[in-house]
N, CA, C and O of each residue as an XYZ file, in Angstrom:
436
protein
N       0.837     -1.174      0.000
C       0.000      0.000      0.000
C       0.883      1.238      0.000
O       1.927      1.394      0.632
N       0.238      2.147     -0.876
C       1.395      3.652     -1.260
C       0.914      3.778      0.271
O      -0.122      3.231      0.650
N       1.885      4.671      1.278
C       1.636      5.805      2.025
C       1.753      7.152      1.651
O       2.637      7.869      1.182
N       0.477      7.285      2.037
C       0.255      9.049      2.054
C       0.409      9.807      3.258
O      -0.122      9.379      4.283
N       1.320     11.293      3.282
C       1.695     11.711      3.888
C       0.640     13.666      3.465
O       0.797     14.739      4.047
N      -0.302     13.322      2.293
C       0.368     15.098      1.916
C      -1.482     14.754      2.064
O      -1.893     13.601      1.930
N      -2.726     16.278      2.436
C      -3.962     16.312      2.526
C      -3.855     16.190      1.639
O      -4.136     15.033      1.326
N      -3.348     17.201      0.282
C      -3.687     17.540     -1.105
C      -3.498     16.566     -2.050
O      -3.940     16.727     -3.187
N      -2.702     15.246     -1.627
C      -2.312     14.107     -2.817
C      -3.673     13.259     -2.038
O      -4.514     12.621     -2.671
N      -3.658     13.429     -0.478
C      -5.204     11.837     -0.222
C      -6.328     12.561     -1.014
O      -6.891     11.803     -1.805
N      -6.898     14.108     -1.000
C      -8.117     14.777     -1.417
C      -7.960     14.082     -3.110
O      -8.826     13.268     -3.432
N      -6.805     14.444     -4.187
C      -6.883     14.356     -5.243
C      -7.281     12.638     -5.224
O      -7.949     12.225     -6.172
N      -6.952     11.872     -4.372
C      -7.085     10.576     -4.649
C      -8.438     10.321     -4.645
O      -8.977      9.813     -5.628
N      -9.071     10.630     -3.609
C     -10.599     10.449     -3.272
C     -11.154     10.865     -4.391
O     -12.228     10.301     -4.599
N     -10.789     11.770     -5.342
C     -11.267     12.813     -6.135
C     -11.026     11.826     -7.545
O     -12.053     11.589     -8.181
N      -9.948     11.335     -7.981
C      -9.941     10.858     -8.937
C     -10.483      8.928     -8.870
O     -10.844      8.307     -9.870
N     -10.417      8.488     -7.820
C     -10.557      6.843     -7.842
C     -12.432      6.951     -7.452
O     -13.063      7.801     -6.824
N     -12.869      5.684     -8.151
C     -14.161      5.584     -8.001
C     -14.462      4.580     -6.347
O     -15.279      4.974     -5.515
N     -13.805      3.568     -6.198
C     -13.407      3.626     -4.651
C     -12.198      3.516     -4.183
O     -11.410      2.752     -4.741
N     -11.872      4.162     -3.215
C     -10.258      4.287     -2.278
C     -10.694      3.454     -0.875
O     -11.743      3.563     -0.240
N      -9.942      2.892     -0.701
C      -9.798      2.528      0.833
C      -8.664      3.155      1.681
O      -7.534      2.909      1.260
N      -8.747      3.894      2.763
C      -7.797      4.811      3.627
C      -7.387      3.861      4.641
O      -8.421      3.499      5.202
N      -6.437      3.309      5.124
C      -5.790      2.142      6.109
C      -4.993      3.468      7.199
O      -3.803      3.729      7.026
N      -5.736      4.130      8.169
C      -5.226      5.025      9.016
C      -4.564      3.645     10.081
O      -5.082      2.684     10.649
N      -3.526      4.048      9.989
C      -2.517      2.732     10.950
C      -1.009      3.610     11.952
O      -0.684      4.760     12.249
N      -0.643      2.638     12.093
C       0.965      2.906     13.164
C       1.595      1.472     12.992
O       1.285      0.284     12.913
N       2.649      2.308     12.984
C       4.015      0.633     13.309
C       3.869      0.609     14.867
O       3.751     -0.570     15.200
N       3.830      1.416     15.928
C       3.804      1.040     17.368
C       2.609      0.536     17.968
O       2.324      0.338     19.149
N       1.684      0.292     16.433
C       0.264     -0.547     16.897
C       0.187     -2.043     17.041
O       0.245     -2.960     16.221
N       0.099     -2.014     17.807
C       0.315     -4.025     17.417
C      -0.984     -4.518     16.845
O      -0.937     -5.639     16.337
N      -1.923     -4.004     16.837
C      -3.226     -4.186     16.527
C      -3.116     -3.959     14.933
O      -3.634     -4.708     14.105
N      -2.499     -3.019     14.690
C      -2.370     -2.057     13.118
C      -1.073     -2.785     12.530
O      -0.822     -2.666     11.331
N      -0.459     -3.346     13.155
C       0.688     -4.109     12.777
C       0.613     -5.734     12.120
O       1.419     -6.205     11.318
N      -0.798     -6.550     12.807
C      -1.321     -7.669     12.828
C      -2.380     -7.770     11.342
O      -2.448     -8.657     10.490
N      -3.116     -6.482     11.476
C      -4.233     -5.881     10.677
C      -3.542     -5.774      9.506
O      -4.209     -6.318      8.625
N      -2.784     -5.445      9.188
C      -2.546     -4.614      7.614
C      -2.374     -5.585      6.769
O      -2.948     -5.460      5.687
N      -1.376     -7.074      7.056
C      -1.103     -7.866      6.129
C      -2.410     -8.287      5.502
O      -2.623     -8.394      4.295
N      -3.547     -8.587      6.831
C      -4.784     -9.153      6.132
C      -5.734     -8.423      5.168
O      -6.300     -8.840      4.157
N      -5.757     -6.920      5.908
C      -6.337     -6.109      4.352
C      -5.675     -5.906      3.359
O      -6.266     -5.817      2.283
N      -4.225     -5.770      3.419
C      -3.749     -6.316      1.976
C      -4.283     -7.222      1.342
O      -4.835     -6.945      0.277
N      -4.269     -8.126      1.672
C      -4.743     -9.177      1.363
C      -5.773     -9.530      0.713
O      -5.915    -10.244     -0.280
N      -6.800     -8.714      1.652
C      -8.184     -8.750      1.559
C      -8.805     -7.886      0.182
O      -9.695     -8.237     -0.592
N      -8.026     -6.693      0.193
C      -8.310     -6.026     -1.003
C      -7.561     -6.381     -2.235
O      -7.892     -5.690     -3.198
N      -6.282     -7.617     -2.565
C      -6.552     -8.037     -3.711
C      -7.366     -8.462     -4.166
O      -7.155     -8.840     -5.318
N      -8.674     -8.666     -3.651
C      -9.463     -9.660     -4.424
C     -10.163     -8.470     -4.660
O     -11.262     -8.933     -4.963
N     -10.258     -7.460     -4.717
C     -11.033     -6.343     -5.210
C     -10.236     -5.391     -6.096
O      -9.975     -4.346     -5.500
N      -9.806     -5.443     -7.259
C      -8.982     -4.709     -7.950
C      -9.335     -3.396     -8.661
O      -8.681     -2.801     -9.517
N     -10.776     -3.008     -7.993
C     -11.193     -1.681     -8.860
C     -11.146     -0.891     -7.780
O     -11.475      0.294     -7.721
N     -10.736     -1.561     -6.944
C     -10.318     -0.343     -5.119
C      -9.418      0.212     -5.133
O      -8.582     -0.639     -5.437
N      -8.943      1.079     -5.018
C      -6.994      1.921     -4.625
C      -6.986      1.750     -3.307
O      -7.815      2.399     -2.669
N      -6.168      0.950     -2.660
C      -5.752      1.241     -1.060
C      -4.685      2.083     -0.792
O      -3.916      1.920     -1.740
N      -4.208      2.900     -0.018
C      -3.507      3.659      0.206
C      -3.275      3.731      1.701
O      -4.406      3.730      2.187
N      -2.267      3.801      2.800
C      -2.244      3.830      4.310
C      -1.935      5.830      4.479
O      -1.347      6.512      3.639
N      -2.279      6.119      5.226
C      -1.680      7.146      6.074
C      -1.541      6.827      7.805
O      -2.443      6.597      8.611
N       0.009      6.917      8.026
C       0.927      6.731      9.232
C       0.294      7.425     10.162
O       1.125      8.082     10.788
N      -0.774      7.591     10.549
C      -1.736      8.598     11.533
C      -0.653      8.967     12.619
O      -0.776     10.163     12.882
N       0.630      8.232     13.539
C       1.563      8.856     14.358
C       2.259      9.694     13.614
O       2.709     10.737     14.088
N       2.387      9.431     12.688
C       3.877     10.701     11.475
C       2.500     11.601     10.739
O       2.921     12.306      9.822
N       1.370     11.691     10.890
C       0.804     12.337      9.951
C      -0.989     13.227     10.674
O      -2.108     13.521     10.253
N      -0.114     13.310     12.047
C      -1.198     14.277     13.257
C      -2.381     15.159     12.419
O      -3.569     15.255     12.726
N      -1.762     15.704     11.396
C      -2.965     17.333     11.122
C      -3.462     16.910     10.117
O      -4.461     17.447      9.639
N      -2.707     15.541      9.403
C      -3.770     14.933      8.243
C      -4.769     13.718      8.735
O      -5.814     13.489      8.126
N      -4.366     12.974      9.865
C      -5.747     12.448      9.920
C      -6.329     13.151     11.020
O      -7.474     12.712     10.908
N      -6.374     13.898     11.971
C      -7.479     15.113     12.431
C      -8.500     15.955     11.024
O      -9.651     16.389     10.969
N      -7.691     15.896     10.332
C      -8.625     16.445      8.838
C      -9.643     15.608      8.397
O     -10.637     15.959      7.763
N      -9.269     14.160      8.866
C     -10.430     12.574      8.913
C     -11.067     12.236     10.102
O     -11.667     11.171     10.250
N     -10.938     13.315     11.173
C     -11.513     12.606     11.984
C     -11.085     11.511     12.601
O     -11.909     10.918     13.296
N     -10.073     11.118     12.529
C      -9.067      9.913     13.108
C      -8.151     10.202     13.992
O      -7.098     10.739     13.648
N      -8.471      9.830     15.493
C      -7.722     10.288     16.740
C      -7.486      8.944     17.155
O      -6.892      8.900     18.232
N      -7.790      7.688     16.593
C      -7.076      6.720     17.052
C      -7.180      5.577     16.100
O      -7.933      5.637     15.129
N      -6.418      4.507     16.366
C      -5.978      3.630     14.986
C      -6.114      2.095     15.665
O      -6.119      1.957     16.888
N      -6.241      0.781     14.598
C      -6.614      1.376     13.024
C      -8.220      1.929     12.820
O      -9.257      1.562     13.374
N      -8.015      2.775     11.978
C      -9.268      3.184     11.303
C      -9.981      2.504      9.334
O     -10.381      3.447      8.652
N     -10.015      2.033      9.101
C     -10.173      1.969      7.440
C     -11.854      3.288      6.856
O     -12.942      3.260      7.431
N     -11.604      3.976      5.988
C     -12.308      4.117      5.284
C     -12.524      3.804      3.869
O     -11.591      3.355      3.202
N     -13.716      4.013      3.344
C     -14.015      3.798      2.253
C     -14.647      4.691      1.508
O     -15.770      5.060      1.853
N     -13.889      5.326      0.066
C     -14.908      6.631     -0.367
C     -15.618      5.985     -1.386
O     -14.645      6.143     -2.123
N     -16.303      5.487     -2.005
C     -16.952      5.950     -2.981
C     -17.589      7.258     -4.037
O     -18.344      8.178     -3.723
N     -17.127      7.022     -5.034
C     -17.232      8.493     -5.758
C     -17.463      9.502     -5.411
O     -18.409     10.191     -5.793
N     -16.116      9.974     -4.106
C     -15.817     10.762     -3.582
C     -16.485     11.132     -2.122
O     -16.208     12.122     -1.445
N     -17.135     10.423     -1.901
C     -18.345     10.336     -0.446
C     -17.478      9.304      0.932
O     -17.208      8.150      0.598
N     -17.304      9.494      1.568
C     -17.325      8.151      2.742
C     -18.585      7.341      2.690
O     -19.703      7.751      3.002
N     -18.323      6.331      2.328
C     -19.213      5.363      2.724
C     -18.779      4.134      4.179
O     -19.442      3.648      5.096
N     -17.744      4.053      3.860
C     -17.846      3.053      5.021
C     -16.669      3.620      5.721
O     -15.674      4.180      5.262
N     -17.135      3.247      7.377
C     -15.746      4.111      8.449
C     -15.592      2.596      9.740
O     -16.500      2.143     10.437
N     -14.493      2.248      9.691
C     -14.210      0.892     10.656
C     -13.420      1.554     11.778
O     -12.441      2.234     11.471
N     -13.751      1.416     12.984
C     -12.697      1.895     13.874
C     -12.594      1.070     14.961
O     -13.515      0.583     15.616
N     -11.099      0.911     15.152
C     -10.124      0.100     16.194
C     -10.922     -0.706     16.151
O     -11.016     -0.954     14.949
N     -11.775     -1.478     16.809
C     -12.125     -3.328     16.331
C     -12.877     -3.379     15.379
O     -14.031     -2.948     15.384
N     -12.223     -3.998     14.293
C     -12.939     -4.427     13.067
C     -12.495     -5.548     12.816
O     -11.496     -6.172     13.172
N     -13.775     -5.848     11.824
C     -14.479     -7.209     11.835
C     -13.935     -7.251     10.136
O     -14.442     -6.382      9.426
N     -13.240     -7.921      9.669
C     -12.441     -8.316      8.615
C     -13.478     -8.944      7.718
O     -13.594     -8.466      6.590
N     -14.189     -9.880      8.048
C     -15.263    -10.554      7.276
C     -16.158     -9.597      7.070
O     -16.239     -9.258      5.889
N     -17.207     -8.767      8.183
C     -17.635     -8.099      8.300
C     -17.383     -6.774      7.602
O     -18.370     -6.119      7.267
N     -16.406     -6.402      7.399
C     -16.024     -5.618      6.861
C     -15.966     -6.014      4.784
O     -16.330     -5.425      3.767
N     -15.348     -7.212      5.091
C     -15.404     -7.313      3.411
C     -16.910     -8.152      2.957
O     -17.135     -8.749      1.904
N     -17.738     -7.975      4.040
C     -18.983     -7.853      2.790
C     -19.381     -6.865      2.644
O     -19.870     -6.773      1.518
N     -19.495     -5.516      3.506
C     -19.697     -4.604      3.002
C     -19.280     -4.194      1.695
O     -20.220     -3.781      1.016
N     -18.187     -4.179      1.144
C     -17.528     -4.020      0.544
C     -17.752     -4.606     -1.008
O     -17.754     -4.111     -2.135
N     -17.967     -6.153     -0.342
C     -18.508     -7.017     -1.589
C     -20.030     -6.624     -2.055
O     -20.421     -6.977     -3.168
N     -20.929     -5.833     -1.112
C     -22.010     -5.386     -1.328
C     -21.859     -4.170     -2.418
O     -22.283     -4.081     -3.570
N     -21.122     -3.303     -1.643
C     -20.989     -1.664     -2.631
C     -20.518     -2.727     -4.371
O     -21.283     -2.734     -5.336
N     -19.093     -3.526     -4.350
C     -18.713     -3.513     -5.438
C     -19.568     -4.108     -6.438
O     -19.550     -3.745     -7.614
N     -20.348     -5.055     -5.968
C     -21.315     -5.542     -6.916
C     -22.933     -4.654     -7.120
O     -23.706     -5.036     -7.999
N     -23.199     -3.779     -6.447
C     -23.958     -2.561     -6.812
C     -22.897     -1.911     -7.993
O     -23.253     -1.837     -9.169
N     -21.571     -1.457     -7.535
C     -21.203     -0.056     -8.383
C     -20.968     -0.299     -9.688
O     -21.212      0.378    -10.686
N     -20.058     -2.196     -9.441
C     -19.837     -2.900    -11.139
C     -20.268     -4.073    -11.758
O     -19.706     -4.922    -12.449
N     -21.580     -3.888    -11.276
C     -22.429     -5.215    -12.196
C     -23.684     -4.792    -12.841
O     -24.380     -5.447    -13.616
N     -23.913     -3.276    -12.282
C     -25.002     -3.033    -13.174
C     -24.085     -2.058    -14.168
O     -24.589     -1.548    -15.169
């Protein structure tokens, strides 16, 4: 997953991808440390998603701009909207049907 560090490169992203997933994480998370391999993971099987992380400890005034004061967080924009917001316990399955729900609404009709 690229890390993003800059508001103006995550805004253009949201702005240009039809869905992004935001992986707000930390390396001193052990929780966010355990987590990431599996949404990697999890979002190859979805290849019309962009995932991208922002380092929420190295990157204070950009995720306060999300609303993210503690980690992990995942969002999800859809054509430019938040649709889905996971915070600190998330449900991995749970989480990727949502997901499998939006993608087969946005690319099967």
């Amino acid at each position: 997953m690229e890390i993003i560090t800059s508001y103006e490169k995550l805004q253009e992203l949201i702005k240009n991808n039809d869905m992004l997933m935001i992986y707000f994480g930390s390396k001193a998370c052990g929780v966010c440390s355990c987590m990431m391999p599996k949404v990697e993971n999890m979002i190859k099987r979805y290849p019309n998603i962009n995932a991208v992380m922002v380092e929420a400890d190295k990157s204070l005034s950009l995720s306060a701009k999300f609303n993210v004061f503690t980690v992990p967080v995942i969002l999800l924009y859809i054509e430019g909207k938040e649709t889905i917001r996971e915070v600190r316990i998330i449900s991995l399955d749970n989480l990727e049907q949502k997901i499998a729900r939006y993608c087969q609404i946005f690319y099967v009709n």
